[in-house]
Biopython code that builds the backbone (N, CA, C, O; Angstrom):
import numpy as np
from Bio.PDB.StructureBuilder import StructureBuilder

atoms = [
    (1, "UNK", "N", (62.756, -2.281, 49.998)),
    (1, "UNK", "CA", (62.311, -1.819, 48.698)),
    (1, "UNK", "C", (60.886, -1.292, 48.851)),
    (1, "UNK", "O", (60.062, -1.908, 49.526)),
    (2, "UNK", "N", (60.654, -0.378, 48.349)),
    (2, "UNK", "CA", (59.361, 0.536, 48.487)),
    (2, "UNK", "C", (58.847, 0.407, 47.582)),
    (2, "UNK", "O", (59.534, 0.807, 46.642)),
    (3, "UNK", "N", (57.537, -0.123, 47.178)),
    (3, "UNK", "CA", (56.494, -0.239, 46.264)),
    (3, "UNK", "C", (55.627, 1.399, 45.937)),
    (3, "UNK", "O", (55.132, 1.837, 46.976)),
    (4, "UNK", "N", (55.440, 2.129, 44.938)),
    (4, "UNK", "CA", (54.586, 3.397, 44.474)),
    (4, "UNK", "C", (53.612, 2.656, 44.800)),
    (4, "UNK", "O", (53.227, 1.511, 44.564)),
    (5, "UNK", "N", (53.133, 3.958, 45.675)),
    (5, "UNK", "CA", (50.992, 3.698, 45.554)),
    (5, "UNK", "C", (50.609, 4.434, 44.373)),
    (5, "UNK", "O", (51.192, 5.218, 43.625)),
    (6, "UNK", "N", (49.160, 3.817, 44.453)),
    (6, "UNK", "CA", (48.407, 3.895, 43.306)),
    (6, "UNK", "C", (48.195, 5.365, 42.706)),
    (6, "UNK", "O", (48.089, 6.409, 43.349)),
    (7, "UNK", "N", (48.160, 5.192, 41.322)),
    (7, "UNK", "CA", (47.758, 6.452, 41.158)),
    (7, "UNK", "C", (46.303, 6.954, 40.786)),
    (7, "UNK", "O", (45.534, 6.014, 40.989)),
    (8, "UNK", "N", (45.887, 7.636, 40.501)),
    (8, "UNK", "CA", (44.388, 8.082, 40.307)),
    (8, "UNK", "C", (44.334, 7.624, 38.668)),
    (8, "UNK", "O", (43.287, 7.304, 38.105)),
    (9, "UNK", "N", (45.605, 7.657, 38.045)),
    (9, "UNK", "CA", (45.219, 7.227, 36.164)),
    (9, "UNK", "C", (45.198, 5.997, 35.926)),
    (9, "UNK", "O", (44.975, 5.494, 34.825)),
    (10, "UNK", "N", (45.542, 5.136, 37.451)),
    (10, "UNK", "CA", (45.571, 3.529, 37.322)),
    (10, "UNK", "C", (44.337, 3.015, 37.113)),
    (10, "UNK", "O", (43.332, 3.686, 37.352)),
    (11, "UNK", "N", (44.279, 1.783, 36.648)),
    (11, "UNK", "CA", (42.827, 1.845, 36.414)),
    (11, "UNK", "C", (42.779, 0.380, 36.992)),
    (11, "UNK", "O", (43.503, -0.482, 36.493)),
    (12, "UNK", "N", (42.025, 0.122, 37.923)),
    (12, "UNK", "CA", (41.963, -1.806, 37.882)),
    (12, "UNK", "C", (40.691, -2.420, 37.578)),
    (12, "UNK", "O", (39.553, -1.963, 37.470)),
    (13, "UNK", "N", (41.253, -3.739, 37.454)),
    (13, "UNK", "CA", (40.631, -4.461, 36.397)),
    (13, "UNK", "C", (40.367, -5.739, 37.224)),
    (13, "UNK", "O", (40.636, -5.751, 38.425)),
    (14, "UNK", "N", (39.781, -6.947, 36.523)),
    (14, "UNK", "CA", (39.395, -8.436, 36.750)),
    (14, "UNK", "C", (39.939, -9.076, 35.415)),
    (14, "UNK", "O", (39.707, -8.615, 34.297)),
    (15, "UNK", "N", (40.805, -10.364, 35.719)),
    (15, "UNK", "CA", (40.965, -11.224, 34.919)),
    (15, "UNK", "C", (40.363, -12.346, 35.492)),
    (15, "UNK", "O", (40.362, -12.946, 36.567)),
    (16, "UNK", "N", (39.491, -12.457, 33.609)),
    (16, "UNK", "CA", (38.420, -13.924, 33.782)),
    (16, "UNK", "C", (39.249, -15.012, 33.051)),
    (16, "UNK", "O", (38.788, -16.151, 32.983)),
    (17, "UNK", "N", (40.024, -14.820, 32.698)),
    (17, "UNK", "CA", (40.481, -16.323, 32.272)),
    (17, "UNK", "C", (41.213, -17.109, 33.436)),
    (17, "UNK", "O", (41.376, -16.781, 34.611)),
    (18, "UNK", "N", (41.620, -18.294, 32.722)),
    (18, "UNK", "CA", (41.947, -19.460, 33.501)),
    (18, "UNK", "C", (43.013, -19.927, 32.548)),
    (18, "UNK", "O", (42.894, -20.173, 31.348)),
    (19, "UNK", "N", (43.966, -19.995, 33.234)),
    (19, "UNK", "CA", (45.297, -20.825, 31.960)),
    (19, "UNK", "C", (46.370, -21.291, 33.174)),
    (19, "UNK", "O", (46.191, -21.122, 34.381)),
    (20, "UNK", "N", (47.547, -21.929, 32.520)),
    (20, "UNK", "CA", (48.611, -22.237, 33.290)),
    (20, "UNK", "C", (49.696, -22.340, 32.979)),
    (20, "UNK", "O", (50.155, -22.939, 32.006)),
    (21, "UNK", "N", (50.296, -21.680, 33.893)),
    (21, "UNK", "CA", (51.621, -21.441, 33.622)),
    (21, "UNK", "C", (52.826, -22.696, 33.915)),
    (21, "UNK", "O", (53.028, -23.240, 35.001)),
    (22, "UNK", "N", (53.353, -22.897, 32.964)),
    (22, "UNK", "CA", (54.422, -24.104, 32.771)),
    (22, "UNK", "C", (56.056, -23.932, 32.856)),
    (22, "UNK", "O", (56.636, -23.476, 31.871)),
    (23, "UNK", "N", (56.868, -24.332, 34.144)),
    (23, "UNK", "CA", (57.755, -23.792, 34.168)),
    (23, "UNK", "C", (58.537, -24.539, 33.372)),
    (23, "UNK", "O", (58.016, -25.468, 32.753)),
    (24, "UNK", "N", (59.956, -24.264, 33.239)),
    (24, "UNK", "CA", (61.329, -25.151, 32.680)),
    (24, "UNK", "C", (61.149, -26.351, 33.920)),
    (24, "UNK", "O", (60.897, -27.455, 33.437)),
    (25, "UNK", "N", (61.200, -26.339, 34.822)),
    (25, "UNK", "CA", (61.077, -27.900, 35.784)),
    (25, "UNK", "C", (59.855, -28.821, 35.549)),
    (25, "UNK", "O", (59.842, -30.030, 35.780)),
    (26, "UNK", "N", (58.673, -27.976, 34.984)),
    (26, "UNK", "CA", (58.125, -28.967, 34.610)),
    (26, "UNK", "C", (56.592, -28.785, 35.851)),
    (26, "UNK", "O", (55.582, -29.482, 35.942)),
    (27, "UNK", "N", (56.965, -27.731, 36.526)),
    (27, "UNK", "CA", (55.855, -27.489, 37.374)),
    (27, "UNK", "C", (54.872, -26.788, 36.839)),
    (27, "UNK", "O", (55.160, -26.025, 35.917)),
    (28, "UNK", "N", (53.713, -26.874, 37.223)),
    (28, "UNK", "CA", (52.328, -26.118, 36.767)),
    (28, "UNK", "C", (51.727, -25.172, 38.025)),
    (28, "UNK", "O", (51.365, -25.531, 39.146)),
    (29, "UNK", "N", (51.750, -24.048, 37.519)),
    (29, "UNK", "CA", (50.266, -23.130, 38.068)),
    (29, "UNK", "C", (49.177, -23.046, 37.898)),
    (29, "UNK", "O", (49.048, -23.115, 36.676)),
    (30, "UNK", "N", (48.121, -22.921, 38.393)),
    (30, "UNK", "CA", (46.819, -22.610, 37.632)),
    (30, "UNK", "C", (46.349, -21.498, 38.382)),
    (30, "UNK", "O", (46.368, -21.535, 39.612)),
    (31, "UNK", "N", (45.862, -20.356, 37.653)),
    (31, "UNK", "CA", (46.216, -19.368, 37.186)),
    (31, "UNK", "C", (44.226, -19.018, 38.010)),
    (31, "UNK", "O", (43.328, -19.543, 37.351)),
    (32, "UNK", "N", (43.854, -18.353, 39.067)),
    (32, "UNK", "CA", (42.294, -17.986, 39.590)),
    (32, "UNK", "C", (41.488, -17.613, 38.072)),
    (32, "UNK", "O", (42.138, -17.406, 37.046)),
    (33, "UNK", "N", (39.969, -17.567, 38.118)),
    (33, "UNK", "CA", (39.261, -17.101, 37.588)),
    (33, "UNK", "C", (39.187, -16.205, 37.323)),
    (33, "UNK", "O", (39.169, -15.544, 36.285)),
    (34, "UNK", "N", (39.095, -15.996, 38.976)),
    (34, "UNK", "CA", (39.188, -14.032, 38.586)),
    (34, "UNK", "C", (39.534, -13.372, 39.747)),
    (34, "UNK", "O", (39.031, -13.128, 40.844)),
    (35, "UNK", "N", (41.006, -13.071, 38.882)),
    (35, "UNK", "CA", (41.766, -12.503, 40.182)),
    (35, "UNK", "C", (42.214, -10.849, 39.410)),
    (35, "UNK", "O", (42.636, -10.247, 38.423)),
    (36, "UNK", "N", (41.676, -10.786, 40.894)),
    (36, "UNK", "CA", (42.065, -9.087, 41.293)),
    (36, "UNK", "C", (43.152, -8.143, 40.912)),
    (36, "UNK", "O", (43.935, -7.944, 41.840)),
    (37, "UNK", "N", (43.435, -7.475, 39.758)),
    (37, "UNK", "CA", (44.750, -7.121, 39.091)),
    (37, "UNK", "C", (44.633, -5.718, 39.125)),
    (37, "UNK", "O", (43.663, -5.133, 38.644)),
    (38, "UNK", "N", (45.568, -5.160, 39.664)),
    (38, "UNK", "CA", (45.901, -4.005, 40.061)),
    (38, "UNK", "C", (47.096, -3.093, 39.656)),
    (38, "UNK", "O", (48.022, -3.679, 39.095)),
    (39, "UNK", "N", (47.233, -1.656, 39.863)),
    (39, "UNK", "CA", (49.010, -1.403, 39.781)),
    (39, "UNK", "C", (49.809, -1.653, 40.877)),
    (39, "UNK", "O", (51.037, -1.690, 40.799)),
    (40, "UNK", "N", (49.140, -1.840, 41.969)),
    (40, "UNK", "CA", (50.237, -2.567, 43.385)),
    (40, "UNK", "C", (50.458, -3.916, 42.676)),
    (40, "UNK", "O", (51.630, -4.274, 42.557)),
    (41, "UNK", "N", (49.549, -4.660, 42.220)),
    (41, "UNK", "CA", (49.818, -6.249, 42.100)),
    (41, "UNK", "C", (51.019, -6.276, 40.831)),
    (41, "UNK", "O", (51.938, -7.014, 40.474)),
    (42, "UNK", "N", (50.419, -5.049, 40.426)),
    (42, "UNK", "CA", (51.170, -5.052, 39.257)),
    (42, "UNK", "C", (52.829, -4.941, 39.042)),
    (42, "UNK", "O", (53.573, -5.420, 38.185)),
    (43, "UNK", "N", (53.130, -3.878, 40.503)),
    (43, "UNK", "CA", (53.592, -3.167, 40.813)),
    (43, "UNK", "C", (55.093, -4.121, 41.582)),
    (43, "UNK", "O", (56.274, -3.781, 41.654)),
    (44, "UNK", "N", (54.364, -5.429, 42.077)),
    (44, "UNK", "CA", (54.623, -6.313, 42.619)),
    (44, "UNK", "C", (55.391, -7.054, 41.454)),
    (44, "UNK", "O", (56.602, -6.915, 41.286)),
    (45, "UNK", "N", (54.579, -7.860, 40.656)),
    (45, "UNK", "CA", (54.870, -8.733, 39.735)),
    (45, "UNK", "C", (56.330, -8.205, 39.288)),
    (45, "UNK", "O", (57.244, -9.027, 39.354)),
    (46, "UNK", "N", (56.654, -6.764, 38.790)),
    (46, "UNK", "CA", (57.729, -6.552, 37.935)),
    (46, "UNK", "C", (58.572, -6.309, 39.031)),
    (46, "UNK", "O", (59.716, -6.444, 38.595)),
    (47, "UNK", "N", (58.621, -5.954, 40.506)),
    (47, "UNK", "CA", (59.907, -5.710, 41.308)),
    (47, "UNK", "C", (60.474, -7.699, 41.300)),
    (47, "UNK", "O", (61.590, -8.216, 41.323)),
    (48, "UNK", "N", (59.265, -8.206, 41.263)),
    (48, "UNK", "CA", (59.628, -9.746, 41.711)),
    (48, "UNK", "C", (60.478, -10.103, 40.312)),
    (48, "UNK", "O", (61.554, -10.641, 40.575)),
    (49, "UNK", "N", (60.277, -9.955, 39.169)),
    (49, "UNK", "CA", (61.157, -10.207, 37.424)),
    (49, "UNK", "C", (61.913, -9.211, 37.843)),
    (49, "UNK", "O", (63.030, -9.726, 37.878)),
    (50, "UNK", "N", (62.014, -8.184, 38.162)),
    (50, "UNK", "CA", (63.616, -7.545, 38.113)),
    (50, "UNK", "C", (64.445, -8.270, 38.962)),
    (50, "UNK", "O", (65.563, -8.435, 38.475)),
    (51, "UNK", "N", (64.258, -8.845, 40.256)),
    (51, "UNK", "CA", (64.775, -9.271, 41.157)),
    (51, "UNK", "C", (65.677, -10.497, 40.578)),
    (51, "UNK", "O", (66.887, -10.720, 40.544)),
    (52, "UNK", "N", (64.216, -11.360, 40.029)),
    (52, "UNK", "CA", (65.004, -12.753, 38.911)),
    (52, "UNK", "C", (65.687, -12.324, 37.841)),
    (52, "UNK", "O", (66.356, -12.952, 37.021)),
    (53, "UNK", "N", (65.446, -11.197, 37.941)),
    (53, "UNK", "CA", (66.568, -10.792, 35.901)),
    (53, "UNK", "C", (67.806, -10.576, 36.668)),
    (53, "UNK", "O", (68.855, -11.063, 36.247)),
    (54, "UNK", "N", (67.775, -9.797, 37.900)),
    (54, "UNK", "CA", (69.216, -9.473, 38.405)),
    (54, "UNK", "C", (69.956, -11.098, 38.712)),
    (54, "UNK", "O", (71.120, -11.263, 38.347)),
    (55, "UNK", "N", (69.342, -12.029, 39.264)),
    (55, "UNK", "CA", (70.073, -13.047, 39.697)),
    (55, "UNK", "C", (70.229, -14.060, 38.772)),
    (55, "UNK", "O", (70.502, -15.251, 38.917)),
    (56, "UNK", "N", (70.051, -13.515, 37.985)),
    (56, "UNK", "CA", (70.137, -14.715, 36.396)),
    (56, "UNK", "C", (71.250, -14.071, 35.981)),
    (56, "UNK", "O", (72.154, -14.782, 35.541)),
    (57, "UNK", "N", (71.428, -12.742, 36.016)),
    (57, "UNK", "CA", (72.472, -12.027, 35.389)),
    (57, "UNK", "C", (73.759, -12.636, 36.056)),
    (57, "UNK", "O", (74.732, -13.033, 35.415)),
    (58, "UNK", "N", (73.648, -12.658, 37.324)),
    (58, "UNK", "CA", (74.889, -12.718, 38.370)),
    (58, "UNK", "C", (75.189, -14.135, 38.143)),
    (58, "UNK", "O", (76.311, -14.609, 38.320)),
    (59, "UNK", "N", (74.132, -14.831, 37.735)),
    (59, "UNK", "CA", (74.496, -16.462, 37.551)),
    (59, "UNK", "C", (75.183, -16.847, 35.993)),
    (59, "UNK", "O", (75.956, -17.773, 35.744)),
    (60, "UNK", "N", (74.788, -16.114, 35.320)),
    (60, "UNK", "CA", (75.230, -16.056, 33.730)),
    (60, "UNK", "C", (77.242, -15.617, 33.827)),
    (60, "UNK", "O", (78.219, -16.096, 33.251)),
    (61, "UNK", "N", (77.058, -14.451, 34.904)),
    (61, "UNK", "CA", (78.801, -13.636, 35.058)),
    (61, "UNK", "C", (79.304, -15.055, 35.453)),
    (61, "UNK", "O", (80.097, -15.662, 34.734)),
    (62, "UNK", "N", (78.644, -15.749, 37.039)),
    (62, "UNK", "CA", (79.696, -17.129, 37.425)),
    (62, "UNK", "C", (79.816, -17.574, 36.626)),
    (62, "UNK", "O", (80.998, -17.764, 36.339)),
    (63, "UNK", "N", (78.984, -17.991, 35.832)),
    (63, "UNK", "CA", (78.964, -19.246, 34.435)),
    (63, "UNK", "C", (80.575, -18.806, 33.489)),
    (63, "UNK", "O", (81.506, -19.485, 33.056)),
    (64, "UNK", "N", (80.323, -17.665, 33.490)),
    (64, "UNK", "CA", (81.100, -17.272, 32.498)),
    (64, "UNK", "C", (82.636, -16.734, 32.832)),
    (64, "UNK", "O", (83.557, -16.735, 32.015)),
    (65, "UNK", "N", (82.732, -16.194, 34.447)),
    (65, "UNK", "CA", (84.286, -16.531, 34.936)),
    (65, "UNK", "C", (84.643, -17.822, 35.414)),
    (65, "UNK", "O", (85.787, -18.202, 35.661)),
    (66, "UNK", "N", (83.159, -18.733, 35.573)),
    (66, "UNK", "CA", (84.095, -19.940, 35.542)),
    (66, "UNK", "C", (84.934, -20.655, 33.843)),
    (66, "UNK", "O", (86.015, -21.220, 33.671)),
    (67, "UNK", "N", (83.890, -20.301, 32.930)),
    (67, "UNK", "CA", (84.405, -20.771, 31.400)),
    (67, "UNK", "C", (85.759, -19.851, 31.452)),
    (67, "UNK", "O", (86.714, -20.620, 31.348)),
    (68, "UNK", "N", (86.091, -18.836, 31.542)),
    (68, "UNK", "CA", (87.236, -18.610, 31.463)),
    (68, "UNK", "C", (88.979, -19.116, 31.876)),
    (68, "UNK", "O", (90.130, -19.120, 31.439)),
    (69, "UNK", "N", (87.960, -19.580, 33.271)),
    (69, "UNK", "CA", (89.272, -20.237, 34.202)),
    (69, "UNK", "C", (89.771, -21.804, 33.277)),
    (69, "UNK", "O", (90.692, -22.503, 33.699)),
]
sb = StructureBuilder()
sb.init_structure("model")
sb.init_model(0)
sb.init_chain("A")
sb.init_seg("    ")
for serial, (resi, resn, name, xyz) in enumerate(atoms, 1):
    if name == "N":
        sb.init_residue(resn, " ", resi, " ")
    sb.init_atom(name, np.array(xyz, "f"), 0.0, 1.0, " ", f" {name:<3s}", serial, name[0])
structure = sb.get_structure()
């Protein structure tokens, strides 16, 4: 899978906050000061959620040819 390089209208930035992210298991992230946010990072983040949207999907179809059987 091939990531787009940057473009010249991208603009990057710094995120100063600090928060954390709380999963369904119950695990915690904590989230840098100030981390480096980009359209590669960016670019990153959404191939990695499409990836999980596709395999949630495929897990939702088993779920659901198994309810059929």
């Amino acid at each position: 899978m091939e990531i787009p390089t940057h473009h010249e209208e991208d603009v990057e930035g710094e995120v100063h906050e600090v928060g954390e992210i709380v999963t369904t298991t119950g695990d915690v992230e904590v989230v840098e000061e100030e981390i480096h946010f980009n359209s590669a990072s960016a670019q990153i983040l959404i191939t990695e959620i499409m990836v999980c949207n596709r395999d949630l999907e495929k897990v939702k179809e088993n779920i659901y040819d198994v309810q059929k059987k």
